[in-house]
C-alpha positions in Angstrom: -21.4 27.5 -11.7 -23.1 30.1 -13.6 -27.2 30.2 -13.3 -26.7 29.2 -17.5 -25.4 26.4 -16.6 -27.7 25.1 -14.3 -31.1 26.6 -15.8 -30.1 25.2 -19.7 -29.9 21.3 -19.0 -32.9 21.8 -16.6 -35.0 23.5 -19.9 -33.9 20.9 -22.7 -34.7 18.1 -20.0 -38.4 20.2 -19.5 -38.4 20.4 -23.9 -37.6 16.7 -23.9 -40.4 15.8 -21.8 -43.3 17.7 -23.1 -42.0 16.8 -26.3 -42.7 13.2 -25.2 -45.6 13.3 -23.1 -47.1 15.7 -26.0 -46.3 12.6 -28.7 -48.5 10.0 -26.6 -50.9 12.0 -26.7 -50.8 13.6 -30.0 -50.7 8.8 -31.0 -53.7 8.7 -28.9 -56.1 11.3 -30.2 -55.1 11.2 -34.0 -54.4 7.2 -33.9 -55.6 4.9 -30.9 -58.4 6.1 -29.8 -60.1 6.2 -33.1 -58.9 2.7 -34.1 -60.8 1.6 -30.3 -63.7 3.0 -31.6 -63.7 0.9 -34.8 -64.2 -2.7 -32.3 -67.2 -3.5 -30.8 -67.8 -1.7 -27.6 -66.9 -4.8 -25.6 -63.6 -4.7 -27.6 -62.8 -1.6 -27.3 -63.1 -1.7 -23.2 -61.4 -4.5 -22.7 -58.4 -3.1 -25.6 -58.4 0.5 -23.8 -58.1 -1.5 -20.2 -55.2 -3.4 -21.9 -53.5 -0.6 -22.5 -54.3 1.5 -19.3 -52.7 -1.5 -17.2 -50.0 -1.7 -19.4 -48.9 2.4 -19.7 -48.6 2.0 -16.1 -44.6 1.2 -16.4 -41.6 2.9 -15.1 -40.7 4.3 -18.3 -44.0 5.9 -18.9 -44.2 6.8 -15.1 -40.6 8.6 -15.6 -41.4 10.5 -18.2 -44.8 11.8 -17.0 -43.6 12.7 -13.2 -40.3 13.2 -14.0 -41.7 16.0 -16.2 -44.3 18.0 -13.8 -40.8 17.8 -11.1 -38.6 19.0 -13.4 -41.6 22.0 -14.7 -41.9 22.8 -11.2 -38.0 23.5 -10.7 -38.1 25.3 -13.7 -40.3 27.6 -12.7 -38.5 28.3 -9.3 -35.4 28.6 -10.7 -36.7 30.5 -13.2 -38.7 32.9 -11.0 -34.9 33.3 -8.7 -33.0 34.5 -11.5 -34.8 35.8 -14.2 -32.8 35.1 -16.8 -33.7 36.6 -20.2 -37.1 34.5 -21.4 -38.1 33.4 -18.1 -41.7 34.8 -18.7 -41.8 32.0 -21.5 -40.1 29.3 -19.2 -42.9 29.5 -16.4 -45.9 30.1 -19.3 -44.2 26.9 -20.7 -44.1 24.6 -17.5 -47.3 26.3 -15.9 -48.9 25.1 -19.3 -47.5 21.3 -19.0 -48.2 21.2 -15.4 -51.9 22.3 -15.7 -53.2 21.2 -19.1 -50.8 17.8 -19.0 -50.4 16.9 -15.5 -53.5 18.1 -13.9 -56.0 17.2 -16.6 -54.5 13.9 -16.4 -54.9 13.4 -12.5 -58.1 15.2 -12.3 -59.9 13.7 -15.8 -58.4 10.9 -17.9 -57.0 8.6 -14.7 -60.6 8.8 -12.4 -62.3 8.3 -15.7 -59.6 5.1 -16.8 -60.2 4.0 -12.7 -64.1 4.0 -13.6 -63.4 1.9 -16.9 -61.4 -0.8 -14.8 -64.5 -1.6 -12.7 -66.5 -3.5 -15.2 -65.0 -6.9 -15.6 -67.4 -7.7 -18.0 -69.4 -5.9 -20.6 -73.1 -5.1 -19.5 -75.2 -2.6 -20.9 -73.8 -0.1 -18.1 -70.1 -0.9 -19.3 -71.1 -0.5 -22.8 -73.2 2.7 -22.0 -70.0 3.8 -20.1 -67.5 3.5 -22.9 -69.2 5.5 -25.4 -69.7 7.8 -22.8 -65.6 7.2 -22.2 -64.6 7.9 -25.7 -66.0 11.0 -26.3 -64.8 12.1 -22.8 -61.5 10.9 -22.5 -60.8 11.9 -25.9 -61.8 15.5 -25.6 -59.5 15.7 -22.5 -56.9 14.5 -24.3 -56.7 16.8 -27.3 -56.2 19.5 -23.7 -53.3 17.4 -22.7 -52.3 17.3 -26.4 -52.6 20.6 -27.0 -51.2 21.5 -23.7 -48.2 20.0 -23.9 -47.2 21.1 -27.2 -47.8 24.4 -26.3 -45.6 24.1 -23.5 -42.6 22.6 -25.6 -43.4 26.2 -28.2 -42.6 28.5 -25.0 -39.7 26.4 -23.4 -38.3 26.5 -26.8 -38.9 30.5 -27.1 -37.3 31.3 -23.9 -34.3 29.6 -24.7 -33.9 32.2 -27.9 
């Protein structure tokens, strides 16, 4: 088998899932989150919490680790035999794993694990969520921006 072979399906598998997790993310800072900040704060929580619980599926859960493993064999394989473009492969991954895996871990799920603890909204909960929004949101246009980036220099290392 010829490194081609191998490093190809591994790179439209990478493309595929930046792709994706760049969409979600793209929905939430154009669409979701905006339309959660139109309820009442209370609302909003308990809607965002909704959906928290609910991303939390194996198809979700799939895409997003299934990702950051198959970035992270890019790269070695990339690094190993340094095939024409591989520069752009490891920019690519190194860009999904950091600004769309690690922002994730480090910012939008402690800060989704701090929404979940108010069961019921009190002016901390409410204080919280504005707080939340503007937050969470911010990160996200990262993971967004991130992500997309990553798909631009998978893409150019395949040309």
């Amino acid at each position: 088998m010829t490194t081609h072979v191998f490093l190809e399906p591994i790179m439209v598998i990478a493309i595929a899932g930046c792709g994706l997790m760049a969409g979600l993310f793209f929905v939430f800072s154009v669409a979701v989150m905006q339309a959660l900040s139109q309820l009442s704060p209370a609302e909003g929580l308990n809607a965002m919490q909704s959906i928290n619980r609910t991303i939390l599926n194996s198809v979700f859960l799939t895409v997003f680790f299934g990702t950051a493993i198959v970035c992270l064999g890019l790269i070695v394989c990339s690094l190993g035999q340094r095939q024409p473009g591989w520069q752009w492969a490891i920019a690519g991954a190194s860009t999904y794993l950091v600004g769309g895996f690690v922002v994730t871990a480090t910012r939008n799920v402690p800060m989704n694990n701090q929404l979940e603890q108010f069961s019921e909204p009190s002016p901390r909960a409410i204080e919280y969520w504005h707080t939340y929004q503007s937050l969470w949101t911010r990160w996200n246009h990262v993971r967004t921006i991130a992500s997309a980036s990553a798909v631009v220099m998978l893409v150019i290392s395949l040309l």
